[in-house]
C-alpha atoms as one frame of an Amber mdcrd trajectory, in Angstrom:
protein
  -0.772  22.772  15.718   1.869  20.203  16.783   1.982  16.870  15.700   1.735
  15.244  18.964  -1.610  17.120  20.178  -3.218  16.788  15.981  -2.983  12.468
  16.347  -6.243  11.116  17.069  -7.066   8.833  20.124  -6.450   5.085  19.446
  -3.604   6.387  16.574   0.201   6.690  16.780   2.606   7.559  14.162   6.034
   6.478  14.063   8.466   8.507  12.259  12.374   7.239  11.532  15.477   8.672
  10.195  17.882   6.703   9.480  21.387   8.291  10.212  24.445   6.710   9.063
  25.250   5.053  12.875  22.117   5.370  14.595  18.169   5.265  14.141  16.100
   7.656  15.488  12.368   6.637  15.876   9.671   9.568  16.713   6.638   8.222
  18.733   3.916  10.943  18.866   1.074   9.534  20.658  -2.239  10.686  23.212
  -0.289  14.519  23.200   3.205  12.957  24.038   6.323  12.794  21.711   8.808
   9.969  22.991  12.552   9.593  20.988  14.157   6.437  20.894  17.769   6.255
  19.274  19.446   3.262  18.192  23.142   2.255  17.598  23.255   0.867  13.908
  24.900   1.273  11.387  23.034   2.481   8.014  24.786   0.195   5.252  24.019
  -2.743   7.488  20.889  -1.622   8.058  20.154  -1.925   4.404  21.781  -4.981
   3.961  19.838  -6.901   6.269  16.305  -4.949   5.227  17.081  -5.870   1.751
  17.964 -10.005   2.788  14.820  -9.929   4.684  12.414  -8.828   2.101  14.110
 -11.081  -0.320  13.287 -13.781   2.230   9.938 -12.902   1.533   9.664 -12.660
  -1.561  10.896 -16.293  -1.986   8.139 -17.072   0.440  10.269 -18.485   3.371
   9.551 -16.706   6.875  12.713 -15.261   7.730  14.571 -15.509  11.193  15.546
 -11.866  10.765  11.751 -10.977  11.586  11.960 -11.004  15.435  15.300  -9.463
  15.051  14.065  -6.308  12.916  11.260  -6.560  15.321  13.307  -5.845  18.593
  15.675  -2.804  16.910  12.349  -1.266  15.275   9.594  -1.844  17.380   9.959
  -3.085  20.822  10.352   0.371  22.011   8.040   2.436  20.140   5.851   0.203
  21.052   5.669  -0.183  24.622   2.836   1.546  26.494   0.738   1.503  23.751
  -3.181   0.090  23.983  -3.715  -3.252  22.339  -5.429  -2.533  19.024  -3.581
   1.419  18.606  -3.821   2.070  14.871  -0.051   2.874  13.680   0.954   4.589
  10.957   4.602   4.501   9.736   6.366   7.529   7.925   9.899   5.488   7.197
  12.790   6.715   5.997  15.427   4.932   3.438  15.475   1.240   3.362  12.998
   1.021   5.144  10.556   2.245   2.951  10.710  -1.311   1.367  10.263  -2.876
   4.623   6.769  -4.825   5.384   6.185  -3.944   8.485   3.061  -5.861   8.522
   5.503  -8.938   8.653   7.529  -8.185  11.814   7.022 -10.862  14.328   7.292
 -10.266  18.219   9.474 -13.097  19.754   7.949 -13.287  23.019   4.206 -14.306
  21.404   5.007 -15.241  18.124   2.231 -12.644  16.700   3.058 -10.711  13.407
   2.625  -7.215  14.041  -0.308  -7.154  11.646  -2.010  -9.683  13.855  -2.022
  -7.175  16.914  -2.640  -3.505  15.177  -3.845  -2.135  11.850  -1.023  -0.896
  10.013  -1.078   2.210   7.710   1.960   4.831   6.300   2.332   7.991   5.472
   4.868   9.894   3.022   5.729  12.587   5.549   4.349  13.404   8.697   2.632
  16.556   7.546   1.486  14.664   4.759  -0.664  12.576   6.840  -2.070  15.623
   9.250  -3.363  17.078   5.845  -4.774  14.106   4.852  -6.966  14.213   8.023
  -7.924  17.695   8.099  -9.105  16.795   4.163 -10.920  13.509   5.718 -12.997
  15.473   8.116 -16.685  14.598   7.228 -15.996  12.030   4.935 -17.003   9.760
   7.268 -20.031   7.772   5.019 -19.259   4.172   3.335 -18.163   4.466   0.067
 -20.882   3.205  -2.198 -19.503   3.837  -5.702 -16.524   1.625  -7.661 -15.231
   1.098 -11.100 -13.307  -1.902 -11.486 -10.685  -2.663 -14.119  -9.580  -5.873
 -14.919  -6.519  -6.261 -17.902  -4.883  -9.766 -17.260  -3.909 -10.679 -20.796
  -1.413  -7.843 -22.176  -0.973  -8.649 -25.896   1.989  -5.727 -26.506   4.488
  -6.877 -23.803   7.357  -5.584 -25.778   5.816  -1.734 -25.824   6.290  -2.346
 -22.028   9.519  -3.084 -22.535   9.185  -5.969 -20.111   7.803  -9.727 -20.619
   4.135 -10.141 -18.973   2.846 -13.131 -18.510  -0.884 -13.959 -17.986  -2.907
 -13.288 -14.988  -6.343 -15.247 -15.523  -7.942 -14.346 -12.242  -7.625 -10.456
 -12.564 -11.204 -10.354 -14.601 -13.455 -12.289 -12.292 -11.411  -9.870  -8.913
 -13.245  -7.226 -10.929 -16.182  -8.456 -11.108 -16.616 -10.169  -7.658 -15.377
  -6.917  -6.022 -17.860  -4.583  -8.470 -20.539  -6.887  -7.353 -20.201  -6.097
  -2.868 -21.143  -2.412  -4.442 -24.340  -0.501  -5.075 -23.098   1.515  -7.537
 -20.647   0.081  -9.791 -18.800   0.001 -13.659 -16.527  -3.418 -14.477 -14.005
  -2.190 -17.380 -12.614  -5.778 -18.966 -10.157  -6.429 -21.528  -9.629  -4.111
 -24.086 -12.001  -1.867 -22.154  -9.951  -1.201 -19.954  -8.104   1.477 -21.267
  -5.774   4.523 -20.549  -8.894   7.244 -21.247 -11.102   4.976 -19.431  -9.231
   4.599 -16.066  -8.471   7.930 -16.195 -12.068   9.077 -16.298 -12.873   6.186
 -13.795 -10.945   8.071 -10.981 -12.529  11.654 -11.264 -16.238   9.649 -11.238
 -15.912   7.004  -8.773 -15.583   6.882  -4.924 -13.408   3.572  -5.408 -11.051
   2.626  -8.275  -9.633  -0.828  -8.085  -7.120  -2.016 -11.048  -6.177  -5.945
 -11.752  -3.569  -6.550 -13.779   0.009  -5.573 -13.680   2.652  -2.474 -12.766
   5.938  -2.160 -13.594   8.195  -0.273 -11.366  11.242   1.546 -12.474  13.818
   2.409  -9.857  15.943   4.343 -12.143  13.642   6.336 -13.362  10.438   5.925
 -11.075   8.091   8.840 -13.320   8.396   6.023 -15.926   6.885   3.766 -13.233
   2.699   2.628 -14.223   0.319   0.276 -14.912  -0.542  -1.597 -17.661  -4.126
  -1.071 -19.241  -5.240  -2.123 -22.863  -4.176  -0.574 -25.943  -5.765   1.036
 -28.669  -6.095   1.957 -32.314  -5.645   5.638 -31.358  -2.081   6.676 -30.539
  -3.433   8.947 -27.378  -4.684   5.806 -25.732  -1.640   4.387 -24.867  -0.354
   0.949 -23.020   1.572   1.885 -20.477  -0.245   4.852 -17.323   2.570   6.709
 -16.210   2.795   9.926 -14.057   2.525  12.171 -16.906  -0.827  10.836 -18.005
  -2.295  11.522 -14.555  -4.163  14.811 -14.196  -4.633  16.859 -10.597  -7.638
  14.452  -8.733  -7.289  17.217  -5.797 -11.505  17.992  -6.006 -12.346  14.693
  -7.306 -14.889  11.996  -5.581 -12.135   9.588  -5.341 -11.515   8.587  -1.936
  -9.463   5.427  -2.582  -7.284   3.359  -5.529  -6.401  -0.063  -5.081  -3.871
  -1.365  -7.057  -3.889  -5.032  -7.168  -0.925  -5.031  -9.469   2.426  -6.555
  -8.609   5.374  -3.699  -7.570   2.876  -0.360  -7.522   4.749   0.578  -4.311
   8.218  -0.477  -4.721  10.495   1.368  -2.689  13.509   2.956  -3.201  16.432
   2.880  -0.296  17.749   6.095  -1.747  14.689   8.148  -0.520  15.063  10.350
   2.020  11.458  10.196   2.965   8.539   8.316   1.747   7.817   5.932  -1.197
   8.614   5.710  -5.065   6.887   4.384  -7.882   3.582   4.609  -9.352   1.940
   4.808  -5.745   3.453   7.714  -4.386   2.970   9.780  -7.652  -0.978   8.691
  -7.406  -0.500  10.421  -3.678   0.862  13.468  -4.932  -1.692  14.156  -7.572
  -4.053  13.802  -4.938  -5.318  10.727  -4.589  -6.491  10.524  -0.732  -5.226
   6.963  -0.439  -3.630   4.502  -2.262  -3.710   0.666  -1.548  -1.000  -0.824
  -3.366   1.943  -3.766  -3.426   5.405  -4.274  -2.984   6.322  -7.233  -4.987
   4.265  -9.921  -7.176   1.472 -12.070  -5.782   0.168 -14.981  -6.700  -3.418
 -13.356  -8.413  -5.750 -16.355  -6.928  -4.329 -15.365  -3.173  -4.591 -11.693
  -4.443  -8.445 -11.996  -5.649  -9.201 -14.149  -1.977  -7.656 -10.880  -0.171
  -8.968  -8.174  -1.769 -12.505  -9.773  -2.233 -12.417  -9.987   1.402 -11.078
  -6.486   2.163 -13.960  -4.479   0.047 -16.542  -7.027   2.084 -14.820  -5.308
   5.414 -14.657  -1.664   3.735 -18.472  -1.692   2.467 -19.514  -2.658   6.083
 -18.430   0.555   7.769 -14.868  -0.755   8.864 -12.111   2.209   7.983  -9.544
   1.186   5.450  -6.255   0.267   7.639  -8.828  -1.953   9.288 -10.479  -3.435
   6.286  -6.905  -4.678   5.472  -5.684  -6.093   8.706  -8.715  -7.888   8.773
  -7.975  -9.117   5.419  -4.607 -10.194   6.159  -5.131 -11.779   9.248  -8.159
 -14.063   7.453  -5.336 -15.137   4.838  -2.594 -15.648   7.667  -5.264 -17.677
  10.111  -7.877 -19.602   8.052  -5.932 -19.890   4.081  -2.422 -20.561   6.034
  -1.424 -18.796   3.006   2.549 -17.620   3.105   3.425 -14.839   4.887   4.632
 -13.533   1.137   1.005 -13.591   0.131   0.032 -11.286   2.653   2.544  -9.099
   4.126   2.810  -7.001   0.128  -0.308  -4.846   0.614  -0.338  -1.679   2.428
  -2.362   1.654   2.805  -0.854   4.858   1.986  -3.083   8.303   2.930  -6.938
   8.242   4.307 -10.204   6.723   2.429
């Protein structure tokens, strides 16, 4: 089956390739395919991608938003239903791009405001992921939270780690929206145990902090508690995760600063400890792409298990999320634009 005719109703998926003087953006959409090319060149591309996010980052709202917004959206978008669901499969620098943060001169909406926003890490990718969603349809009513804020071996790490004192009460406000539910804290919350956590739980959601290595992104994880036995190491990297193909798990949120980092060198879809999660077969990954602020993180993702527990599907659960922070906390766009959902809960 095609792409174009396997796309739900209400869903399009935007696929770009970035050549070295032009864009091409893939629309498939309600059985159609649409191709819009774009004259731009690829090391300026980057350069401005990479200025924008560091915008971001720094918190300001960046006058390159309505700019990125006209050479990446305007067209794609056009015809489209208010409310379409997209999901993005980019390509290069643009897998570090927020698209969430895009803002559309002529109303002065974020993008975010407008659709729910989801990505892919190739476009077959994402048809597999539905055929393997197909009667999965129930709310998921089981979670183990983990909650490590106070990392006492920074220099196994290899990196300084400073405290996050909110991460432990995320865990246990979120455990608490579920029926069924396990709150790992502190030196509970350990290699073994998160391990175990995602072949028994519908839900896995991790506080505390990831480290992202661009170099080398297999060395990419998160940080969990140590312990007196030398198997139950500090640092979860890709070679401590086993094959979660015919596990329960439907969805891992990683409340962790940098779990999705990107890499501009990628030909298609994301590095770091995400994408590896993906390709052991984790259905779907919710993850970030730069540090947050972890009292704006716990308001957030609080409100986004609220939204998931209540029926609402997961790229959903997280607009809605965003939009509350944008809206009612007039939090920074940096507070909100970081999260994204890679795969189907």
């Amino acid at each position: 089956m095609e792409i174009r005719e396997a796309i739900p109703k209400g869903l399009a998926l935007f696929q770009y390739f970035v050549l070295p003087e032009r864009l091409l953006i893939w629309r498939f959409h309600a059985g159609e395919t649409r191709l819009w090319e774009v004259s731009v060149d690829r090391e300026r591309l980057q350069e401005r991608l990479e200025s924008f996010v560091r915008e971001l980052q720094a918190g300001r709202d960046s006058g390159a938003s309505p700019v990125l917004y006209d050479l990446l959206l305007r067209g794609p978008l056009e015809g489209l239903p208010p409310a379409t669901e997209l999901i993005f499969v980019p390509d290069r620098s643009l897998n570090s791009l927020p698209f969430a943060a895009l803002r559309d001169r002529q109303t002065s909406r974020y993008l975010i405001e407008n659709h729910p926003l989801g990505y892919a890490l190739s476009a077959s990718r994402f048809l597999a992921d539905l055929d393997r969603k197909s009667g999965r349809d129930s709310v998921p009513a089981s979670i183990t939270t983990l909650g490590f804020g106070k990392p006492k071996f920074s220099e196994s790490a290899g990196v300084r780690l400073n405290r996050l004192p909110f991460t432990e009460s995320e865990a246990v406000d979120i455990a608490n929206i579920y029926s069924k539910r396990r709150v790992l804290l502190g030196r509970l919350a350990t290699r073994s145990a998160f391990v175990r956590a995602l072949g028994e739980s519908e839900v896995v959601h991790f506080a505390g902090h990831g480290i992202f290595n661009s170099e080398a992104p297999l060395n990419s994880g998160i940080v969990l508690a140590g312990a007196e036995s030398s198997e139950d190491g500090m640092v979860l990297t890709a070679r401590n995760i086993p094959d979660l193909s015919d596990s329960r798990l439907r969805l891992l949120v990683l409340s962790a600063c940098n779990t999705s980092a990107g890499d501009g060198r990628r030909v298609e879809g994301m590095t770091g400890i995400a994408e590896i999660l993906l390709a052991r077969g984790v259905p779907a990954v919710l993850s970030s792409q730069w540090e947050v602020n972890d009292s704006v993180t716990k308001e957030l993702f609080v409100n986004f298990h609220h939204n998931l527990t209540e029926g609402l599907f997961g790229r959903r659960s997280l607009q809605l999320a965003q939009v509350l922070l944008l809206r009612e906390s007039n939090a920074s766009v940096k507070h909100w634009a970081s999260y994204r959902v890679t795969g189907e809960i």
